[in-house]
N, CA, C and O atoms as a Tripos MOL2 file, in Angstrom:
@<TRIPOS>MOLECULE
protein
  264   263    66     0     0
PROTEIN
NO_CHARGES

@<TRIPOS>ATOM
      1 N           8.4610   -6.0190    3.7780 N.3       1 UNK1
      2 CA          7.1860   -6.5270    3.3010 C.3       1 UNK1
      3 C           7.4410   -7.4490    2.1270 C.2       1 UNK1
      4 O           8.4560   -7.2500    1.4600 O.2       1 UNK1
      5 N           6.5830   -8.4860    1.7920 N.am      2 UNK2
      6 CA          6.9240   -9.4540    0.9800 C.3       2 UNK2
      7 C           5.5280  -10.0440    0.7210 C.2       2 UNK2
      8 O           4.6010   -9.9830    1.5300 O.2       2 UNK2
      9 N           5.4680  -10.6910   -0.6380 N.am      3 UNK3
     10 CA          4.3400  -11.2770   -0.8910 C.3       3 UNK3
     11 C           3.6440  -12.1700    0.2520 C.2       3 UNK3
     12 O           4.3590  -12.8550    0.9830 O.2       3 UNK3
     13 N           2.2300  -12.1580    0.4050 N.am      4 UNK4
     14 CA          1.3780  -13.1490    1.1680 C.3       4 UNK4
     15 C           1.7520  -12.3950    2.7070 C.2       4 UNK4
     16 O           1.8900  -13.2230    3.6070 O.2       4 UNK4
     17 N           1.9130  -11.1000    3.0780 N.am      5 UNK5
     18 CA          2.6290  -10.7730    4.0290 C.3       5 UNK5
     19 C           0.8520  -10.0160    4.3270 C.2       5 UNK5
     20 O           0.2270   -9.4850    3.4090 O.2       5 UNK5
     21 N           0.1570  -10.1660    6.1690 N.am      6 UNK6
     22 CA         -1.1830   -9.1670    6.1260 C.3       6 UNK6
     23 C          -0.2780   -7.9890    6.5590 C.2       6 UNK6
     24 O           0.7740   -7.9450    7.1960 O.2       6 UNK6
     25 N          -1.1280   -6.9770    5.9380 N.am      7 UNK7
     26 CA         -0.5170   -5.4750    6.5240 C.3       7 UNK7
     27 C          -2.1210   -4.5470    6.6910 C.2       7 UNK7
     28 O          -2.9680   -4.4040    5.8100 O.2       7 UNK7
     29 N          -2.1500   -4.1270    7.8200 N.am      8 UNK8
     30 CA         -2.8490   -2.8780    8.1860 C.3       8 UNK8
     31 C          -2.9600   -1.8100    7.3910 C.2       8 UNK8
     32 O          -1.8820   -1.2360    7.2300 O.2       8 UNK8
     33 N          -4.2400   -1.1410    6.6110 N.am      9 UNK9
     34 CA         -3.6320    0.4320    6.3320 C.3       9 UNK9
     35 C          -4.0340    1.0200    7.4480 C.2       9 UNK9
     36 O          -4.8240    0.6520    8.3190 O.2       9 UNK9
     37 N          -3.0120    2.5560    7.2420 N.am     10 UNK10
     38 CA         -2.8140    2.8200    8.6910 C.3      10 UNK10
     39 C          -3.6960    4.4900    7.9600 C.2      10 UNK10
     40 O          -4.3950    5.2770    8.5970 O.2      10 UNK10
     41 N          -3.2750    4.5640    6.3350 N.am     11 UNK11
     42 CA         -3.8660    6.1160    6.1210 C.3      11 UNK11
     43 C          -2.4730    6.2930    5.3180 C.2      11 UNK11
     44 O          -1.4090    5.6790    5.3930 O.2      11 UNK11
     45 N          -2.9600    7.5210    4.4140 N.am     12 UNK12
     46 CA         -2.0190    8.2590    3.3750 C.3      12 UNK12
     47 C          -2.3090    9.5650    3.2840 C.2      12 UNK12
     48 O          -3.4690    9.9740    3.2310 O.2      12 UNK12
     49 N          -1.2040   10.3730    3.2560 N.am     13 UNK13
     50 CA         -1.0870   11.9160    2.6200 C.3      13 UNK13
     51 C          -0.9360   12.3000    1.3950 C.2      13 UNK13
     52 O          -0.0950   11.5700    0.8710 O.2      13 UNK13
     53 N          -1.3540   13.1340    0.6210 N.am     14 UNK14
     54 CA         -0.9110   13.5990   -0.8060 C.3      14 UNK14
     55 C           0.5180   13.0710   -0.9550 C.2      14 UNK14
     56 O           0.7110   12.1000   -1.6860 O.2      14 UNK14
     57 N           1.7070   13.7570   -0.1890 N.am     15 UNK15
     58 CA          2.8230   13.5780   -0.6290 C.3      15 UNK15
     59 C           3.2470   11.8480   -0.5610 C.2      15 UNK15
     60 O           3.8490   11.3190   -1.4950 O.2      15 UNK15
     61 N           2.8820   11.1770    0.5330 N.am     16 UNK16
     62 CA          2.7530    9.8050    0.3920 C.3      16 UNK16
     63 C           1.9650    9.2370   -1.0230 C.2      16 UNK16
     64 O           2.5870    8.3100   -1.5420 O.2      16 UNK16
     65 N           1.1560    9.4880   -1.4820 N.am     17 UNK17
     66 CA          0.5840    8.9990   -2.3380 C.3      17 UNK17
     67 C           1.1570    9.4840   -3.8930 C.2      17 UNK17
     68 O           1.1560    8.7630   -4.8910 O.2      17 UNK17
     69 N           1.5580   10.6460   -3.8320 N.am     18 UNK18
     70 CA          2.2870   11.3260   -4.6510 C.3      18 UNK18
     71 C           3.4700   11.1430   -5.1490 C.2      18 UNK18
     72 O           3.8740   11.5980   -6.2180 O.2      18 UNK18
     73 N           4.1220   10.4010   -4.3100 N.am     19 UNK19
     74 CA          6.1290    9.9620   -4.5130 C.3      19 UNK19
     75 C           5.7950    9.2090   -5.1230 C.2      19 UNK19
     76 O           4.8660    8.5380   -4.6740 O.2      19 UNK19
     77 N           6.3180    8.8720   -6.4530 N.am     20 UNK20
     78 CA          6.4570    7.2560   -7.0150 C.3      20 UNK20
     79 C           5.3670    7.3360   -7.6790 C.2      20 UNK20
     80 O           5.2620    6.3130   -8.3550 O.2      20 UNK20
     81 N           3.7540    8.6240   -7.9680 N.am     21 UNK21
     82 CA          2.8610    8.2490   -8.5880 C.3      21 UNK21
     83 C           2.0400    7.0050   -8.4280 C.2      21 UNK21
     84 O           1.6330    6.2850   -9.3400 O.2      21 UNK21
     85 N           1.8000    6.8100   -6.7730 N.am     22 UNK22
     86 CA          1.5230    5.9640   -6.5190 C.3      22 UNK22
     87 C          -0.3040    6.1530   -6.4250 C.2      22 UNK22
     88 O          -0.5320    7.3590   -6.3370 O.2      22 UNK22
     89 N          -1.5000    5.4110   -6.4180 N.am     23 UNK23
     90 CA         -2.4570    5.0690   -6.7250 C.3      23 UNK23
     91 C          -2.5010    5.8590   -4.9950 C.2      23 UNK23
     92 O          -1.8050    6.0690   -4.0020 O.2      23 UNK23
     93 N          -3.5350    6.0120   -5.4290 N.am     24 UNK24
     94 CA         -4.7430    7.0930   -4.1960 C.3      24 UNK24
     95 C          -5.8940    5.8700   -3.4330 C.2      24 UNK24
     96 O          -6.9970    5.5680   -3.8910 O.2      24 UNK24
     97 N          -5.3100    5.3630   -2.2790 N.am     25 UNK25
     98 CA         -6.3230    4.6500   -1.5660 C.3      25 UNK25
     99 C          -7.1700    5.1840   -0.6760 C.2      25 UNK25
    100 O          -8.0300    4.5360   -0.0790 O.2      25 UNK25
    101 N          -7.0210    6.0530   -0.5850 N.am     26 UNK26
    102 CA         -8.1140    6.4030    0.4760 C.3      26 UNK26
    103 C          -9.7070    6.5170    0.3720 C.2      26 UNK26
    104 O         -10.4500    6.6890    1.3390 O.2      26 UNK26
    105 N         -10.1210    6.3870   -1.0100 N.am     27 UNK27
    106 CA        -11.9240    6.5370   -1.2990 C.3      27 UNK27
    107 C         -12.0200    5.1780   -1.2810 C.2      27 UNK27
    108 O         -13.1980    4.9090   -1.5130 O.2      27 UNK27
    109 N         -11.1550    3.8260   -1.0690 N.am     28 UNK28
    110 CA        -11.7230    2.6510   -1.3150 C.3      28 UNK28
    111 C         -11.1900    1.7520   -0.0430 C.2      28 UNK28
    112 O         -12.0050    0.9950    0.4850 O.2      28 UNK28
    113 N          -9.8360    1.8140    0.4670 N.am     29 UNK29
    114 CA         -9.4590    1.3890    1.1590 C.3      29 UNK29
    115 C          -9.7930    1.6020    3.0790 C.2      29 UNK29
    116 O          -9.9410    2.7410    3.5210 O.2      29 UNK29
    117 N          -9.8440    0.7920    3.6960 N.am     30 UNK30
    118 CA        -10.5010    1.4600    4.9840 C.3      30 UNK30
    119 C          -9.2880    1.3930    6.0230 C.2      30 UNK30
    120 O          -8.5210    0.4320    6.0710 O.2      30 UNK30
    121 N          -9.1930    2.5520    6.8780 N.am     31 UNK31
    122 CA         -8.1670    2.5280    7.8550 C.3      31 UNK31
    123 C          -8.8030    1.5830    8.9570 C.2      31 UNK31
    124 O          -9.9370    1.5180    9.4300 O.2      31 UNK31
    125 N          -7.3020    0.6730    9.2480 N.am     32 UNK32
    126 CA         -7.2930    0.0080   10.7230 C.3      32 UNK32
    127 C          -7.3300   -1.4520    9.6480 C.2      32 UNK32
    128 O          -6.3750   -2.2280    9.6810 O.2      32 UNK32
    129 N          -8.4660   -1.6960    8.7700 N.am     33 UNK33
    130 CA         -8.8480   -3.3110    7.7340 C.3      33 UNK33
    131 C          -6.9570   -3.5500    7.4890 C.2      33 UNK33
    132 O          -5.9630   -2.8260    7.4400 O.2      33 UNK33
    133 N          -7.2330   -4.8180    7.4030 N.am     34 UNK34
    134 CA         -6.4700   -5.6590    7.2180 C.3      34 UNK34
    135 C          -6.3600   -6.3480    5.9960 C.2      34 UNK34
    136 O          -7.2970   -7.1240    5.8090 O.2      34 UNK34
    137 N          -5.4090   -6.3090    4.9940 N.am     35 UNK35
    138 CA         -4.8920   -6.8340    3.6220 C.3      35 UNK35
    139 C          -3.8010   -7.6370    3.3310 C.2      35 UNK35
    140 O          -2.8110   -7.3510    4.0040 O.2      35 UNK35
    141 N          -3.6090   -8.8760    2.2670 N.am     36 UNK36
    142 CA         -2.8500   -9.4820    2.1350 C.3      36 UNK36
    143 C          -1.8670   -8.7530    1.0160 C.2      36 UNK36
    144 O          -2.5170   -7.9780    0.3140 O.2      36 UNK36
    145 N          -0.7240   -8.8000    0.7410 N.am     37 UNK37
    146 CA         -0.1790   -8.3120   -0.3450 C.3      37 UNK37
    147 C           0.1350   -9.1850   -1.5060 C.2      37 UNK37
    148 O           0.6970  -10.2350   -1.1950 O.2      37 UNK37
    149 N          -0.0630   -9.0280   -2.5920 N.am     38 UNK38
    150 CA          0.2290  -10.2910   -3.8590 C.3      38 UNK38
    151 C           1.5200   -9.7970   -4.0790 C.2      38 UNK38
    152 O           2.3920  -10.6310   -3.8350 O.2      38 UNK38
    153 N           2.0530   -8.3450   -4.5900 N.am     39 UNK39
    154 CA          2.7700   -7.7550   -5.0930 C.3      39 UNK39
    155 C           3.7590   -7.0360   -4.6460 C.2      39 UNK39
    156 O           3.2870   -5.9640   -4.2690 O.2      39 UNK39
    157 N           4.8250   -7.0670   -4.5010 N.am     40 UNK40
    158 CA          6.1740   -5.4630   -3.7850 C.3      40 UNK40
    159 C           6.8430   -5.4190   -5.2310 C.2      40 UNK40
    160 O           7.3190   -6.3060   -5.9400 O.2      40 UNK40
    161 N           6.6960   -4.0680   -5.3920 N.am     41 UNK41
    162 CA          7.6720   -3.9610   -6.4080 C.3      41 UNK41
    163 C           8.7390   -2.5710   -5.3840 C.2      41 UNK41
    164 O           8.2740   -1.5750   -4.8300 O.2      41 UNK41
    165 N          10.1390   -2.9890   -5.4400 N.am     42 UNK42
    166 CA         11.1320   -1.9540   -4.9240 C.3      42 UNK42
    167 C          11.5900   -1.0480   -5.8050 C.2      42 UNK42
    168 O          12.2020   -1.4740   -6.7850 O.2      42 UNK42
    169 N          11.4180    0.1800   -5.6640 N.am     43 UNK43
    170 CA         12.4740    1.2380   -5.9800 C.3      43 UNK43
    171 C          13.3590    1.9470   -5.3620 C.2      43 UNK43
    172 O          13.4700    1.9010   -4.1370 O.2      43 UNK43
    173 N          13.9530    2.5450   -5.9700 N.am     44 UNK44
    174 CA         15.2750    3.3600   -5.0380 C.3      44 UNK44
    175 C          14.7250    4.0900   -4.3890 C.2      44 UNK44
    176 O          15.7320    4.3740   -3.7400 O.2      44 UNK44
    177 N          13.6860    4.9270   -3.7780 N.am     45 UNK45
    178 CA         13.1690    5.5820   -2.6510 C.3      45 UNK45
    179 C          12.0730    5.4970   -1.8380 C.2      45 UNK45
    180 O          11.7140    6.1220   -0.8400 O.2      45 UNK45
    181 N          11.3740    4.1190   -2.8110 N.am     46 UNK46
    182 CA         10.0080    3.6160   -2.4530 C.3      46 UNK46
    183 C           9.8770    2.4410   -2.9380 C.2      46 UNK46
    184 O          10.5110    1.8800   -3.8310 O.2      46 UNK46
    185 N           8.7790    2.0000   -2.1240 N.am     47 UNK47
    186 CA          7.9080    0.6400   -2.6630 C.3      47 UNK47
    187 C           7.2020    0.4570   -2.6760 C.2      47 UNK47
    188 O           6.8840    0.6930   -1.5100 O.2      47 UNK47
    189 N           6.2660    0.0770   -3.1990 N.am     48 UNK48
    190 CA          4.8800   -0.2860   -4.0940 C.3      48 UNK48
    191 C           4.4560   -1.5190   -3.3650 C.2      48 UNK48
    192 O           5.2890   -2.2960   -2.8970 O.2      48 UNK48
    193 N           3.2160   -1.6980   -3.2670 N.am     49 UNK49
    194 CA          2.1850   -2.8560   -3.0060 C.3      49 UNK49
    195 C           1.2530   -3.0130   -3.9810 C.2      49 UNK49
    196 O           0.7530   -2.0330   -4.5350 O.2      49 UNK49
    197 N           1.0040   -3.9590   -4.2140 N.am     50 UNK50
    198 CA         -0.4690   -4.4880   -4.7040 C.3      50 UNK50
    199 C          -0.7420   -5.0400   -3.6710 C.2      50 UNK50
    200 O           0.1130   -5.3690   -2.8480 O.2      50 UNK50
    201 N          -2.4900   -5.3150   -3.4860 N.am     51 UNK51
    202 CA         -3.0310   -6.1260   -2.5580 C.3      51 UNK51
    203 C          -4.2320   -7.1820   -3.1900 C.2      51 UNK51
    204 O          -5.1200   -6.8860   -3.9890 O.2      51 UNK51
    205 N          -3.9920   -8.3310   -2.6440 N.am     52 UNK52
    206 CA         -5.5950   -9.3720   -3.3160 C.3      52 UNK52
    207 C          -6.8740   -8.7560   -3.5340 C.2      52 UNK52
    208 O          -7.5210   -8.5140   -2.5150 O.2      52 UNK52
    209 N          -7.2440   -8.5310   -4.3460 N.am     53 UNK53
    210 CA         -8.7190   -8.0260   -4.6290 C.3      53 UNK53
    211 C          -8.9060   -6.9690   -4.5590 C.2      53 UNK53
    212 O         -10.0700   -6.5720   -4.5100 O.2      53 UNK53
    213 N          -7.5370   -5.8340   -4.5180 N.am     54 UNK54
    214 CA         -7.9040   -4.5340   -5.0350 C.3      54 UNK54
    215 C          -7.0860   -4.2760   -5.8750 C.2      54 UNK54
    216 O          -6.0660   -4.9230   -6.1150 O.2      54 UNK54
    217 N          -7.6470   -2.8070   -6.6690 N.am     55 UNK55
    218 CA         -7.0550   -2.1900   -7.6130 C.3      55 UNK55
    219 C          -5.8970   -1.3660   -7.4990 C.2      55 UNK55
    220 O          -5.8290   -0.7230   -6.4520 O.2      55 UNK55
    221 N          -4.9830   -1.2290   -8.3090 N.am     56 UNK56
    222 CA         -4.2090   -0.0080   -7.6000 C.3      56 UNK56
    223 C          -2.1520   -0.4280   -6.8610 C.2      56 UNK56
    224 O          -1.9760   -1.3690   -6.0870 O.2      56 UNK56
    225 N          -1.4340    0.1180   -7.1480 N.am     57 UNK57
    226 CA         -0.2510   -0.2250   -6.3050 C.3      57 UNK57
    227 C          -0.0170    0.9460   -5.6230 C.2      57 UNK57
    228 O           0.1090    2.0220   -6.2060 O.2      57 UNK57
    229 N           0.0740    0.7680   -4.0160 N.am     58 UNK58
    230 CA         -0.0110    1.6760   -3.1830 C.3      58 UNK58
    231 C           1.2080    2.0900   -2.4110 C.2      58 UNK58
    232 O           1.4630    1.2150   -1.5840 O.2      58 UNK58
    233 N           2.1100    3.1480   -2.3590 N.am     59 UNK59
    234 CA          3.0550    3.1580   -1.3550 C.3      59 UNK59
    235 C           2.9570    2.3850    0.0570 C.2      59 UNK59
    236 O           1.9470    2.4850    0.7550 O.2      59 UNK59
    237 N           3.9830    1.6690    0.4040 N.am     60 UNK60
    238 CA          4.0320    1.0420    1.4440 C.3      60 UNK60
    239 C           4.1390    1.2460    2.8030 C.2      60 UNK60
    240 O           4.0180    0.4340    3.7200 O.2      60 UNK60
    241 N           4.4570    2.7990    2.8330 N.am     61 UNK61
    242 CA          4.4240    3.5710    4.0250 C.3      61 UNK61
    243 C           2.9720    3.4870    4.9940 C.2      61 UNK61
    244 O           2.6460    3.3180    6.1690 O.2      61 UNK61
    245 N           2.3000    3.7490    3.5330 N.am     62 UNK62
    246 CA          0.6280    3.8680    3.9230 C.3      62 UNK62
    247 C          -0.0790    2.5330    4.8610 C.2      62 UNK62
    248 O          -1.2170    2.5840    5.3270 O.2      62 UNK62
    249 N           0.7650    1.4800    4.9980 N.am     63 UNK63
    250 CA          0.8390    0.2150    5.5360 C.3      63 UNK63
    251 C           1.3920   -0.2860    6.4820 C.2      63 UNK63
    252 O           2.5710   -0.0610    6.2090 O.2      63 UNK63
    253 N           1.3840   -0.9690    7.6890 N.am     64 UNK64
    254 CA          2.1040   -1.7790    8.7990 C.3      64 UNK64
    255 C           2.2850   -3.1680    8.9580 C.2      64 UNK64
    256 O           1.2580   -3.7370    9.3280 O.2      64 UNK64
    257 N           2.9340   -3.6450    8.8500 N.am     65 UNK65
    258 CA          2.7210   -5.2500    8.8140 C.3      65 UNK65
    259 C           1.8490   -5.8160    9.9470 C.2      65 UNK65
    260 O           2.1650   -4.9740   10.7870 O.2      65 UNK65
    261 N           1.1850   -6.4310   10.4440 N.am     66 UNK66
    262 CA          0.5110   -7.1710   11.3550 C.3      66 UNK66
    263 C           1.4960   -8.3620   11.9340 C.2      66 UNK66
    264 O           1.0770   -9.1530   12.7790 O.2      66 UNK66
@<TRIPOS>BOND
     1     1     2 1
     2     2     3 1
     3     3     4 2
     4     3     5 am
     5     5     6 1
     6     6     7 1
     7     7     8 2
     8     7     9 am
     9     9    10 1
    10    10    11 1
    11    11    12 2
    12    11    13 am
    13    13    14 1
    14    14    15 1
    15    15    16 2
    16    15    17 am
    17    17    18 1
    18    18    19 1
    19    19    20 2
    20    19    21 am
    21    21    22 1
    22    22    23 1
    23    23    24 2
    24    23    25 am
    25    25    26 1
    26    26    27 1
    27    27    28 2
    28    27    29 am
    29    29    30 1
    30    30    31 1
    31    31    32 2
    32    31    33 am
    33    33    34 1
    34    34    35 1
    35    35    36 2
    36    35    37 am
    37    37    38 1
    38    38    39 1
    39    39    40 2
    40    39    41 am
    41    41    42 1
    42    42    43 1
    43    43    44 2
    44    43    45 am
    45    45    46 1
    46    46    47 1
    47    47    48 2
    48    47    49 am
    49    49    50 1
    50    50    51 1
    51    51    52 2
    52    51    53 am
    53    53    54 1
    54    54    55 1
    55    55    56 2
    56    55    57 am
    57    57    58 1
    58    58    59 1
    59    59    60 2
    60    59    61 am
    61    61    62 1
    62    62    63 1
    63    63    64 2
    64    63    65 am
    65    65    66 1
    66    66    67 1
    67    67    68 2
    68    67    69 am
    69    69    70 1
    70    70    71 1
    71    71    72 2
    72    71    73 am
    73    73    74 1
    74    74    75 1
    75    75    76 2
    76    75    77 am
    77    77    78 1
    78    78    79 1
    79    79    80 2
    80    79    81 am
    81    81    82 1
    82    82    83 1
    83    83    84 2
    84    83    85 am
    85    85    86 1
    86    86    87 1
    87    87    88 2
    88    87    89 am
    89    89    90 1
    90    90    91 1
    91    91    92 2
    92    91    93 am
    93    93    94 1
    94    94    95 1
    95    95    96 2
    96    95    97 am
    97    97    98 1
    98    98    99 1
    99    99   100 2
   100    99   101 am
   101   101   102 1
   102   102   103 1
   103   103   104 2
   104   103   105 am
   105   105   106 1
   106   106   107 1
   107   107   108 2
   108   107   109 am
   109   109   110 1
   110   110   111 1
   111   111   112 2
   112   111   113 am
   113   113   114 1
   114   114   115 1
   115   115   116 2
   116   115   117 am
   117   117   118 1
   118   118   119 1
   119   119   120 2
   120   119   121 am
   121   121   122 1
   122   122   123 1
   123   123   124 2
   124   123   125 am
   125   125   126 1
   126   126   127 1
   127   127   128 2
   128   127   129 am
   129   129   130 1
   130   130   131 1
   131   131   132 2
   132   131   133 am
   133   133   134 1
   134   134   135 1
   135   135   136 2
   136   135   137 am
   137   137   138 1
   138   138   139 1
   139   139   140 2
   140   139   141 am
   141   141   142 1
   142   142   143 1
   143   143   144 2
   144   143   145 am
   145   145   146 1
   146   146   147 1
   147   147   148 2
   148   147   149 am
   149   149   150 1
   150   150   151 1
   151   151   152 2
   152   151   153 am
   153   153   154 1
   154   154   155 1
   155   155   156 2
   156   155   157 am
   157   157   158 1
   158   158   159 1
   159   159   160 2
   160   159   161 am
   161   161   162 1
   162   162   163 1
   163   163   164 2
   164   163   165 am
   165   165   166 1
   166   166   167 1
   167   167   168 2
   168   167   169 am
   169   169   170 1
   170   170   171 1
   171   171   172 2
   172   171   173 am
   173   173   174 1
   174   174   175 1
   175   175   176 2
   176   175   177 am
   177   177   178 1
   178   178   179 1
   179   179   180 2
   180   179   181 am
   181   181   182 1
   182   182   183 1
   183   183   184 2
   184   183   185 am
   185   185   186 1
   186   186   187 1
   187   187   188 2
   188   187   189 am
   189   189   190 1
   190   190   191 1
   191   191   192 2
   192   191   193 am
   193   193   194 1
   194   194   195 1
   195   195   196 2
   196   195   197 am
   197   197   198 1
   198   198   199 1
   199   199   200 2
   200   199   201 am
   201   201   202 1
   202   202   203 1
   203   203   204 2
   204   203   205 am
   205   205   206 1
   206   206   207 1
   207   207   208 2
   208   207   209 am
   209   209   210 1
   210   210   211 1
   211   211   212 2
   212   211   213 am
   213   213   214 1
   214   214   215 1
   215   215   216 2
   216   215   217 am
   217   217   218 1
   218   218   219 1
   219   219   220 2
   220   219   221 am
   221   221   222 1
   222   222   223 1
   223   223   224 2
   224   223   225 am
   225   225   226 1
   226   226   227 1
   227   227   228 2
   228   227   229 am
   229   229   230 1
   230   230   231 1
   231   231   232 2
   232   231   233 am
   233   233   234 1
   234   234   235 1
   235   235   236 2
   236   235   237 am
   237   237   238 1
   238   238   239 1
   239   239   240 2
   240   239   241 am
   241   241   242 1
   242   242   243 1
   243   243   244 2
   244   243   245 am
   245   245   246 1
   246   246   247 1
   247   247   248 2
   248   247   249 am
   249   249   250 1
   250   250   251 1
   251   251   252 2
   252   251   253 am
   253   253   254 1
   254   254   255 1
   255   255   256 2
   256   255   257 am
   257   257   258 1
   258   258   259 1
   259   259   260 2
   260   259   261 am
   261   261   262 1
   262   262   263 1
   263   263   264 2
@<TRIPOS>SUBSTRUCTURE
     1 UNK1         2 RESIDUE 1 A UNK
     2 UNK2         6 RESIDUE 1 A UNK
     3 UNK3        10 RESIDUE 1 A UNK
     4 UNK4        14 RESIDUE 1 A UNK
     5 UNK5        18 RESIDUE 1 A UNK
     6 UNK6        22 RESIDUE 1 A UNK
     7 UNK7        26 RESIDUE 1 A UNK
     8 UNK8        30 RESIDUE 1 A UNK
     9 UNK9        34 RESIDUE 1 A UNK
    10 UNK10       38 RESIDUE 1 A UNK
    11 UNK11       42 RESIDUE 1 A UNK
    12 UNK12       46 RESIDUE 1 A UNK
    13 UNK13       50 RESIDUE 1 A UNK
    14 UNK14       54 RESIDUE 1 A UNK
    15 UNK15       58 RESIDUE 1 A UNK
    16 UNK16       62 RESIDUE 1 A UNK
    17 UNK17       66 RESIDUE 1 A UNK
    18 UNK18       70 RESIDUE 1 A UNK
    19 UNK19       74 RESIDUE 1 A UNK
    20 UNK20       78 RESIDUE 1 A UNK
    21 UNK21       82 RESIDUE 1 A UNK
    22 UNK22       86 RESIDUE 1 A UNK
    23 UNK23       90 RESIDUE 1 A UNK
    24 UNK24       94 RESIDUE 1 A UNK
    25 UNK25       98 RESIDUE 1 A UNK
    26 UNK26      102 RESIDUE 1 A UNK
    27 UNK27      106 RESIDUE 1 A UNK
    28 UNK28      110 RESIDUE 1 A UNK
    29 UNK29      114 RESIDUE 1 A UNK
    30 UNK30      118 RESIDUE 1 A UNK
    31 UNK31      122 RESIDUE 1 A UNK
    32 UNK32      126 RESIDUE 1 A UNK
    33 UNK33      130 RESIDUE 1 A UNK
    34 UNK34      134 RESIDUE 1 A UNK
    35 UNK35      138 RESIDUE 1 A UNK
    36 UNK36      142 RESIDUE 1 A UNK
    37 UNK37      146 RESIDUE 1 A UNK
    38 UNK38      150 RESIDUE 1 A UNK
    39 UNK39      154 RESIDUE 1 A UNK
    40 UNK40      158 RESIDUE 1 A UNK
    41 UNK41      162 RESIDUE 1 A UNK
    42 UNK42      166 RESIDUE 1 A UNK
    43 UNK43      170 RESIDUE 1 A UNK
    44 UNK44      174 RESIDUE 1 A UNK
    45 UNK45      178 RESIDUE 1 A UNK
    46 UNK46      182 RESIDUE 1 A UNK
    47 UNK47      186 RESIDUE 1 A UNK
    48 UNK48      190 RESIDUE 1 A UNK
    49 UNK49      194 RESIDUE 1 A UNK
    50 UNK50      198 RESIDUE 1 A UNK
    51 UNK51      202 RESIDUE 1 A UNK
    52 UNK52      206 RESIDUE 1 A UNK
    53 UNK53      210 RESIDUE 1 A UNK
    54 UNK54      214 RESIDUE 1 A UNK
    55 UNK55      218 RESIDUE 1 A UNK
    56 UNK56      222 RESIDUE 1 A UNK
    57 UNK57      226 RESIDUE 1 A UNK
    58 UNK58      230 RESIDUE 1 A UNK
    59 UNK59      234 RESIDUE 1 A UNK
    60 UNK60      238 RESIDUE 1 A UNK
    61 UNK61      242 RESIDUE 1 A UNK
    62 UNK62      246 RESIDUE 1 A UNK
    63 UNK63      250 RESIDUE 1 A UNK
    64 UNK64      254 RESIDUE 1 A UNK
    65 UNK65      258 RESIDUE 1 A UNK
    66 UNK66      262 RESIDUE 1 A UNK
């Protein structure tokens, strides 16, 4: 995944959302919608998204590329 890249959310679990202290999308974000990414930040067991016009950096698991 890489900036300007659309990705699907597909849905997140506690422990998905939980690794890395990553931001909780599920009260705002809608499964199946389609998002651009501004942001990847990599870590050693995970990676982070930001997306255009929302709040929040989200594990990337929670995501599919289109």
């Amino acid at each position: 995944m890489k900036k300007g890249d659309i990705v699907q959310y597909i849905g997140c679990n506690d422990t998905q959302i939980n690794w890395g202290n990553n931001d909780n999308p599920r009260s705002f974000l809608i499964v199946g919608k389609k998002y651009i990414i501004k942001m990847v930040e990599v870590h050693s067991y995970h990676t982070k998204i930001k997306l255009h016009n929302v709040t929040g950096m989200f594990n990337s698991v929670c995501f599919e590329r289109t």
